[in-house]
N, C-alpha and C positions, 0 to 999 in steps of 0.2 A: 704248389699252386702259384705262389706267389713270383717264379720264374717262368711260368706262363704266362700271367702276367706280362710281366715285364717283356717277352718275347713279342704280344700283342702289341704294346705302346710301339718298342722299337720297330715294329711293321708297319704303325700310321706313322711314325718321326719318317722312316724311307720311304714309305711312299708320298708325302707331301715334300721332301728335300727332291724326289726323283721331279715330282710334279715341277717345282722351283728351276729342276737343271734345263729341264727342256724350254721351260717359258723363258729363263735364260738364253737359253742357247736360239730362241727363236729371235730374240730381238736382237741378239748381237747381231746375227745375220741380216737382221732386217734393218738398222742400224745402220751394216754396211754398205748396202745397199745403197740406201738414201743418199749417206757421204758422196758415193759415187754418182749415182745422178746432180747432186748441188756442184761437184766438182767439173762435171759436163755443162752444167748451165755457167758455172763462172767463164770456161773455157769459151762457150759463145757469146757471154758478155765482153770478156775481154777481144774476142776477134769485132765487135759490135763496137768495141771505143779503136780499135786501130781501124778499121774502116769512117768511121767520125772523122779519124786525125788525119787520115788522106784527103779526105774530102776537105776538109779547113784548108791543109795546106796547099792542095791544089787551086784551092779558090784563091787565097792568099796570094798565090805564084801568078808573076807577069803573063805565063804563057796562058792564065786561064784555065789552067787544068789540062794541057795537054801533055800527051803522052801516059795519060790517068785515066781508068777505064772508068767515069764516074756510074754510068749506070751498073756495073756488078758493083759496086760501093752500095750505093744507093740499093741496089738488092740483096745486099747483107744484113743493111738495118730492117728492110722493110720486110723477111725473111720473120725477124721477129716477129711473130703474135700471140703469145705465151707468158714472157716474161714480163713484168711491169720495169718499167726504167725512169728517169729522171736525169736529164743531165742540167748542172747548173759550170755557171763560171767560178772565178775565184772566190768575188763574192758571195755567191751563195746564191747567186739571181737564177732561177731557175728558166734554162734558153728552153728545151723542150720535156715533152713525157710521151709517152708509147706506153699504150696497153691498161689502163688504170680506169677503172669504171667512175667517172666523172660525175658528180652528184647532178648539176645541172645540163643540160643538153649546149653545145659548145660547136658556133660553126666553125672553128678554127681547127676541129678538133682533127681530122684530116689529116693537118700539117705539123700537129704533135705540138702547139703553142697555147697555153691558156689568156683564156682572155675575159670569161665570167668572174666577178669579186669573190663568188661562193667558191668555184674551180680553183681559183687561185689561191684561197686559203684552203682550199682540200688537200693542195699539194703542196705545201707549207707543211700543214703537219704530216703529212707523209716523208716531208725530207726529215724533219727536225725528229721523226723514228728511225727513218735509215739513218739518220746521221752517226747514229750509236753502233752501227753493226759492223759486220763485215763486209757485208755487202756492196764494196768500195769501190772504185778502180781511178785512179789520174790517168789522168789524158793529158801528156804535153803537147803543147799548139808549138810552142815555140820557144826559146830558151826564157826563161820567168814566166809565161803565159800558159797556164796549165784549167783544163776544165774538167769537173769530176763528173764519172759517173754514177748513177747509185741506183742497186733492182732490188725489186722484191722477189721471192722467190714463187716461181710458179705456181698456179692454181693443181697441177698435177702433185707436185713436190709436193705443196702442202697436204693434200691428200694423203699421198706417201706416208708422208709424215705420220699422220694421225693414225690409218688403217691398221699400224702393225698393235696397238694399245688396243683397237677396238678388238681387233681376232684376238688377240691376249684375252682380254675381258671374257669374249666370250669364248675361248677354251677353257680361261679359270670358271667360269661360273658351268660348263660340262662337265670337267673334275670334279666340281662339288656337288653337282646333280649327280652324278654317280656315284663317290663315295658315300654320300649322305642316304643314299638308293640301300647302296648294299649295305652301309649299316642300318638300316630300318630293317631290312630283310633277314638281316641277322638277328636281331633283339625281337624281332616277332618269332623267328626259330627257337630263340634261349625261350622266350617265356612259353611256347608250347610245350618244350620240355618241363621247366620249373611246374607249369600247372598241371601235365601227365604226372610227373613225378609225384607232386601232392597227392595228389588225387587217389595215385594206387598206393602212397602209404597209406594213406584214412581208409582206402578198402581191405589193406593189408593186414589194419591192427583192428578191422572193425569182428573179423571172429574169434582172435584170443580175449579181446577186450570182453565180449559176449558169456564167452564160457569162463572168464574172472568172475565176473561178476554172479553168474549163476551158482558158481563153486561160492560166493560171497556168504548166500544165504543157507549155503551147508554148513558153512563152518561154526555158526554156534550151539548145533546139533553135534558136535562134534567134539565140544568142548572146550574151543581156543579162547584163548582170554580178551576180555570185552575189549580193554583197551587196545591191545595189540590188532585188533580187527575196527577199530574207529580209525587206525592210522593204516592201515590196509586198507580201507574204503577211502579214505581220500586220496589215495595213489591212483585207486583202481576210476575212482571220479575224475582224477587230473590224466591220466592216459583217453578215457574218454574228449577230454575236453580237449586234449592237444589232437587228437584222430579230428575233431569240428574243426578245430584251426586248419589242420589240412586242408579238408572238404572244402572250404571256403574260398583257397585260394584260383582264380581264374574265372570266377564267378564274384556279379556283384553283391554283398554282402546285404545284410538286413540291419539298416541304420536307426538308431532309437538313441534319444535324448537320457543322456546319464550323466551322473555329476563325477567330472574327471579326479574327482578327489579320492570317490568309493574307488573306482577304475584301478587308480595307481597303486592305492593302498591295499588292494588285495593282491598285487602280483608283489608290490614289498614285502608283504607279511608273509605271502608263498616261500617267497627267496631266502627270507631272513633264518628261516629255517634249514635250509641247505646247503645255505653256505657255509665254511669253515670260519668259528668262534671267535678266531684272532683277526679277523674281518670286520670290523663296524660296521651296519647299514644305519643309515638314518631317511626317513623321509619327512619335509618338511610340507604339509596342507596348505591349500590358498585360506586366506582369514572368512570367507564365505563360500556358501556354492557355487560352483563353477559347470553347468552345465554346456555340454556339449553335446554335437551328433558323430553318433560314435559306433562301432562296431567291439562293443567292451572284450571279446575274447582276442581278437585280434591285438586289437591296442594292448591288451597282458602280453601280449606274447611278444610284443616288439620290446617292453618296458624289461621282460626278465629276460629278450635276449640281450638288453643293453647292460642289465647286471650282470649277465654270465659272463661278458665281453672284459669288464670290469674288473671281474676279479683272475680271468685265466690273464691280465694287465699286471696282476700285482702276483709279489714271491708268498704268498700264504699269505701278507701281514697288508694294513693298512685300513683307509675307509671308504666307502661310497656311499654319497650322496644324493637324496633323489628331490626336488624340491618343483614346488608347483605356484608359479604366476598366472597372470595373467595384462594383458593390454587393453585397450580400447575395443579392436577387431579381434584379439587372439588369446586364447589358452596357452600356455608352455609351461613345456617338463624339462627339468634341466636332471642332467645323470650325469654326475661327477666323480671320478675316483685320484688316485694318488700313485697309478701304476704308472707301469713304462714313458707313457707320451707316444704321440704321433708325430712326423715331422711335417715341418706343412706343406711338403710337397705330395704328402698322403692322405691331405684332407678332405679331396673328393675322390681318390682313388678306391679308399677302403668300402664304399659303396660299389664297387664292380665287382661282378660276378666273380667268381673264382679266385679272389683275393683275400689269400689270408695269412699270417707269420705264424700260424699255428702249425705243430707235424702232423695234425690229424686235423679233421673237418673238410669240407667243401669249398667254404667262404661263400655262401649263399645267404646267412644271417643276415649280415646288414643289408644284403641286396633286396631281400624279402620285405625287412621295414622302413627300406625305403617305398619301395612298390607298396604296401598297406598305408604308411602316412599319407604318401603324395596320390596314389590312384585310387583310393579308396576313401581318405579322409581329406580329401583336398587341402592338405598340410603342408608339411615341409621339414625334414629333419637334415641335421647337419651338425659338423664340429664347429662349435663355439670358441672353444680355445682350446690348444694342445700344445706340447711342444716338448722332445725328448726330456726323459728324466722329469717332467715337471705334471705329471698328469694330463686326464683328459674330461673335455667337459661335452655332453653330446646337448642337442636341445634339438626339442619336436616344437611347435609352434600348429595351433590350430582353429580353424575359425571359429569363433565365439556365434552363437544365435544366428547363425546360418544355412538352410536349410543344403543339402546336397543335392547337385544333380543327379 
């Protein structure tokens, strides 16, 4: 069972690494993408500052610009309407901008020159962000005489940019709506099994248990010794009462105020008897009553299977522990022994279905009292402490003076 187990995990480990490779492998591609469009907008930036530098040096030149086709110049800058630009001079004086939504309304704005105090400090800090980028380009005018460009990248690009995280987002949050789907769909499959299974055991044992019992009241007509037929009646009483534990399970239980102290101490004294000699039990009482809402058969049955658990823990020898607190809001049962340990990467595992290191069993037991603590008793049980070689400590926690939904 417990390679089953382990079969299961390694099937979510792949399929959430499989999940990983493709949301990988989408963004690399998307990724490259991008690259490539910022590399095409440098490319027009850069023909955007050698069309600039014609123009300067045409104007510059005696002839005026002739032999210089100013207007395709002139319609390579004005071409742009996409990209946000700034060109300044050496100093940092900013000569023009293109493309930049201007906080206040700017008649200049036309001619790509600021001239509002607000504008002109809007564009200040937009250079003094570009200044840090890449987003670069020199433009030499003339030999020492150089003016820079500096863009910001498209409102497209940016786009770009963000889109492939959001489609991410939301593929990951469709992987999770899915696997989360079909595990719901799953563990409502398990437990219609677990509570068919229940179910026909208690109808299974409800007719020999029947005709035990009948045969009960023959047997001291019959002449079997008194004693030996008091310890035959409380089998044939405790078979009964495990056939109700069945019954019970899949349906909600009949919850009644008991004092978890009687509770725990009859499934101790049950055990104590059963167990092998060279076994200690001990149970330790809260110093007052301890009332709770409880389904008292139930709750035995999670307490002896944590003792059974306990000792198939240890090689014949050693002790366990059963001891009862309580908190502010909570009851708890602590079940201690001195076996094996669990490692603690099995500390929520051993609560999964068909998880057991035993060569015989199910590994339904502690799946069982987890579903009766927590669905039933609105509790919570779990490992406390464990740790190879060093024992293990289980603890149930339950609410105190609370009535159940």
């Amino acid at each position: 069972m417990a390679n089953i187990y382990e079969l299961r995990r390694y099937g979510k480990i792949a399929f959430l690494m499989a999940s990983a490779a493709v949301a990988a492998v989408f963004l690399y591609f998307s990724n490259g993408l991008i690259r490539d469009l910022s590399a095409v907008e440098r490319e027009r930036m850069q023909l955007w500052a050698d069309a600039t530098k014609e123009i300067v040096a045409s104007t510059m030149a005696d002839d005026s610009g002739a032999g210089t086709d100013i207007d395709f110049l002139l319609g390579i800058i004005q071409s742009n309407t996409t990209i946000p630009v700034l060109l300044t001079d050496s100093d940092g004086n900013i000569l023009q901008q293109r493309n930049f939504e201007l906080p206040e309304p700017d008649e200049t704005a036309a001619l790509g020159l600021p001239s509002t105090p607000g504008n002109i400090e809007y564009l200040r800090r937009k250079l003094a962000d570009l200044s840090g980028s890449p987003n670069m380009i020199e433009i030499e005018i003339a030999p020492g005489v150089s003016q820079y460009l500096y863009y910001e990248d498209s409102t497209l690009l940016r786009r770009l940019s963000v889109f492939p995280y959001i489609l991410l987002l939301v593929m990951l949050s469709f992987i999770a709506v899915v696997y989360f789907a079909v595990l719901s769909t799953k563990k409502a499959e398990q437990n219609k099994v677990w509570v068919g299974l229940s179910k026909e055991t208690a109808h299974q044992l409800g007719t020999p248990i029947s005709s035990l019992m009948a045969w009960m009241e023959l047997l001291p007509d019959m002449g079997v010794d008194p004693d030996t037929l008091v310890e035959m009646n409380k089998d044939v009483n405790r078979l009964s009462t495990i056939a109700s534990r069945f019954s019970k399970i899949g349906s909600a239980p009949a919850m009644t105020e008991a004092d978890i102290n009687t509770v725990v101490g009859e499934a101790v004294g049950y055990m104590s008897t059963r167990i092998s000699p060279r076994i200690r039990l001990s149970c330790t009482p809260y110093s007052d009553t301890l009332p709770v809402m409880s389904c008292a058969p139930l709750l035995e049955w999670v307490i002896e299977n944590l003792i059974k658990n306990a000792v198939d823990a240890m090689d014949g020898t050693g002790s366990i522990s059963v001891s009862i607190g309580a908190t502010p809001v909570a009851a708890y049962i602590e079940v201690s022994d001195t076996g094996k340990g669990i490692s603690r990467k099995n500390h929520k595992t051993v609560f999964n279905p068909g998880y057991t290191t035993k060569s015989r069993g199910w590994g339904l037991g502690l799946t069982l009292a987890k579903r009766i603590i927590e669905q039933y008793h609105n509790g919570r049980i779990y490992i406390k402490q464990s740790a190879p070689g060093a024992g293990t400590t289980f603890r149930i926690d339950l609410p105190r003076n609370l009535r159940l939904r």
